[in-house]
N, C-alpha and C positions, 0 to 999 in steps of 0.2 A: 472324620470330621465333616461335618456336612452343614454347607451353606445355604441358609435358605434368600432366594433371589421374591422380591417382590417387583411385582410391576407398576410402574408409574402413572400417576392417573392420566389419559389423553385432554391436555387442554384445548378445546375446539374454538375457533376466532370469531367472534362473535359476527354474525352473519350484517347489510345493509338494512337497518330496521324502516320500513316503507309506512308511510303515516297514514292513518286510518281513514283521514277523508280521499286516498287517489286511491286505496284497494274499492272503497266505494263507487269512486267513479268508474274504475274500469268495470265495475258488477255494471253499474246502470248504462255503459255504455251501448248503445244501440250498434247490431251489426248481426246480419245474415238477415233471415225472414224474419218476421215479430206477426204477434196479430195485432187489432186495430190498436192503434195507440191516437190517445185523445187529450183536445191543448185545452186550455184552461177558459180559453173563446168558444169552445162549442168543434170546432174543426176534428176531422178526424185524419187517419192515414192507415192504409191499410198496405202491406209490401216488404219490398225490397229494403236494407239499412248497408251504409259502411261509412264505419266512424259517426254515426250517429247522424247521420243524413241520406236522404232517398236518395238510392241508387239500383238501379234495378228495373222492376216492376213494382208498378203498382198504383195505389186507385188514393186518388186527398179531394173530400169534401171540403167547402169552406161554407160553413153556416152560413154566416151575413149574407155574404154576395149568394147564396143560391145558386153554386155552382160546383162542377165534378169534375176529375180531369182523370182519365183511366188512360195508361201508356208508360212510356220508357219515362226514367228518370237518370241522371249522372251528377253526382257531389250536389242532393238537393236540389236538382233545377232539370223541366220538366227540358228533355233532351233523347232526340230518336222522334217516335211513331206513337200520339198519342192523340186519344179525344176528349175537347171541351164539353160540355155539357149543361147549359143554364137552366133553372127551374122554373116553369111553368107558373103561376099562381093561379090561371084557373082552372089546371087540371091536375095539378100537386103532384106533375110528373117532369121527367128532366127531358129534352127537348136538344140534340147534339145542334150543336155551332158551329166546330171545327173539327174536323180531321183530316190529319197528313203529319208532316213531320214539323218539327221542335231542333229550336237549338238554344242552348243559355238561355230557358223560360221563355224563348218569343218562336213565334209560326217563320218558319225557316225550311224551303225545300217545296216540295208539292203538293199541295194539301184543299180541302172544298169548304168554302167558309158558306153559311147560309146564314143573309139577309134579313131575310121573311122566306114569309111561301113563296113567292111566285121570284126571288131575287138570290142567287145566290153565286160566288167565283170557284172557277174549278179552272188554279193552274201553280205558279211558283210564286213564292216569297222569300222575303230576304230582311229579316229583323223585325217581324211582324207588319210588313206593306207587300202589297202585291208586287212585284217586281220580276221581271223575265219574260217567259211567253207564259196567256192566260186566258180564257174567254168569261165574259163575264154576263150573266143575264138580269135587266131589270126589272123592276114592276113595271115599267111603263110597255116590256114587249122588246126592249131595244136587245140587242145584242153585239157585242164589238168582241172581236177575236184577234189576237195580236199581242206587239210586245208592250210592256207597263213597265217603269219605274216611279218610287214611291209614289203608288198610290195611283197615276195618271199614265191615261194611255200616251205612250213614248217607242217612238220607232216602227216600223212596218205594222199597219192594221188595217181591220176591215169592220166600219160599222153598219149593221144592218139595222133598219128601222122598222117600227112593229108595221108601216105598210107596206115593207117589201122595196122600199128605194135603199138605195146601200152607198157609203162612199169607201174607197179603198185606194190608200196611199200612204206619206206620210205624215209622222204625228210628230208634236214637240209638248211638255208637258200638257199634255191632255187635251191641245187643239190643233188643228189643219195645218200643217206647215211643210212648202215641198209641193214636190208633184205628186197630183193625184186625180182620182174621178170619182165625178157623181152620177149615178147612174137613176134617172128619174122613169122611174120602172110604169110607174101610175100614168104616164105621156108618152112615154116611149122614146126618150129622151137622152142622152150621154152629153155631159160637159165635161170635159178634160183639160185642166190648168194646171195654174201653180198658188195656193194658200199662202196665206201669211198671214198668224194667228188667229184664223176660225175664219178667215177673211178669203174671199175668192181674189185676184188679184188680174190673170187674166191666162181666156183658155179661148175655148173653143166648141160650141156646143154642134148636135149632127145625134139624126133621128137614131134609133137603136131599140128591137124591137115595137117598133110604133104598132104593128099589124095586131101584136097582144094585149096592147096596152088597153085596159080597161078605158082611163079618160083619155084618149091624145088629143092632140093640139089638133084644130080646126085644118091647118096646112100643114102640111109636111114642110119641113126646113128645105128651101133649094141649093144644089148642092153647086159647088161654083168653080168651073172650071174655063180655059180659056177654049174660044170656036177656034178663034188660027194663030195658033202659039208662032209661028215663023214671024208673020205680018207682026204682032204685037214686040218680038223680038227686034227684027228691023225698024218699028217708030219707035222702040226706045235707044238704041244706038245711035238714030239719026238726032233724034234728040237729044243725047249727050254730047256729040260733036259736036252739035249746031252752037251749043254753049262754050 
């Protein structure tokens, strides 16, 4: 007698059904390299993705503003070693502004921003202001080398002026405050006091370099010392007494 055995059908558990617009999304999700990908403004991006934001490398146009920025990026925000780059309109070419370092989209670290032609900073920043040690050159010629916070010369510097006179000493948002000298190179000249905001307040001036000095002063400053330091020590003792 022979049994015949069939087998059972395998009922399988119906699997987590995932809804048709998040398989979409993860298709359209941005991540690894991509080529350019372009916004609906005109902007473009060309680089690095994770999670669907610039991270990496890579180079964002922005139409309007006429400007480039090529360098590091982190979770969308230009972060690391990157350069600015504004457009020209009369030579319909880009023209660098900035380069150094980046943090959270603002100039952070060491980096040379240019002015114009003849003006531009080459030192640290710290949220998009010059801030730390930094030398900076003007159109006027000037040059000031020293520490800056936001934005003004603050703490130990040295301004030199496009004729060659210099002061060097301390600074407090961006004027004279502190001991310091000026050094009047075109007379031959050193005054050495104490500022208080842009303000001389009082020092002491005494020739210095006069023999070079292109214009100096008619007289040389005379220098002032005592003839009989004893005798003058004795009338004034006797003249404390006497009181």
């Amino acid at each position: 007698m022979y049994v015949l055995l069939t087998a059972m059908p395998h009922l399988k558990k119906p699997g987590k059904v995932v809804p048709l617009s998040k398989l979409w999304d993860r298709k359209a999700q941005k991540c690894g390299l991509r080529h350019t990908v372009y916004s609906v403004n005109g902007d473009e991006y060309t680089g690095d993705w994770l999670d669907s934001k610039k991270h990496g490398k890579g180079t964002q146009i922005w139409k309007k503003a006429g400007a480039i920025y090529d360098g590091d990026w982190k979770y969308g925000k230009r972060d690391g070693y990157g350069t600015y780059s504004k457009l020209l309109s009369v030579t319909n070419e880009y023209s660098r502004e900035y380069s150094g370092g980046w943090e959270n989209d603002k100039k952070h670290g060491f980096g040379t921003y240019f002015y114009s032609d003849t003006a531009c900073y080459e030192g640290e920043w710290s949220e998009d202001q010059r801030s730390g040690w930094g030398r900076m050159y003007y159109d006027n010629g000037d040059i000031y080398e020293g520490e800056w916070l936001k934005n003004k010369h603050h703490g130990q510097g040295m301004l030199r002026l496009a004729n060659e006179n210099r002061y060097e000493g301390n600074w407090k948002y961006g004027k004279k405050n502190g001991h310091g000298k000026f050094f009047y190179l075109d007379k031959g000249q050193l005054y050495e006091g104490f500022w208080v905001d842009g303000v001389a307040k009082c020092g002491t001036v005494s020739d210095f370099g006069r023999a070079e000095a292109p214009t100096p002063t008619i007289y040389p400053i005379p220098k002032v010392h005592l003839l009989d330091v004893r005798s003058v020590l004795m009338e004034t003792q006797s003249t404390y007494h006497g009181e």
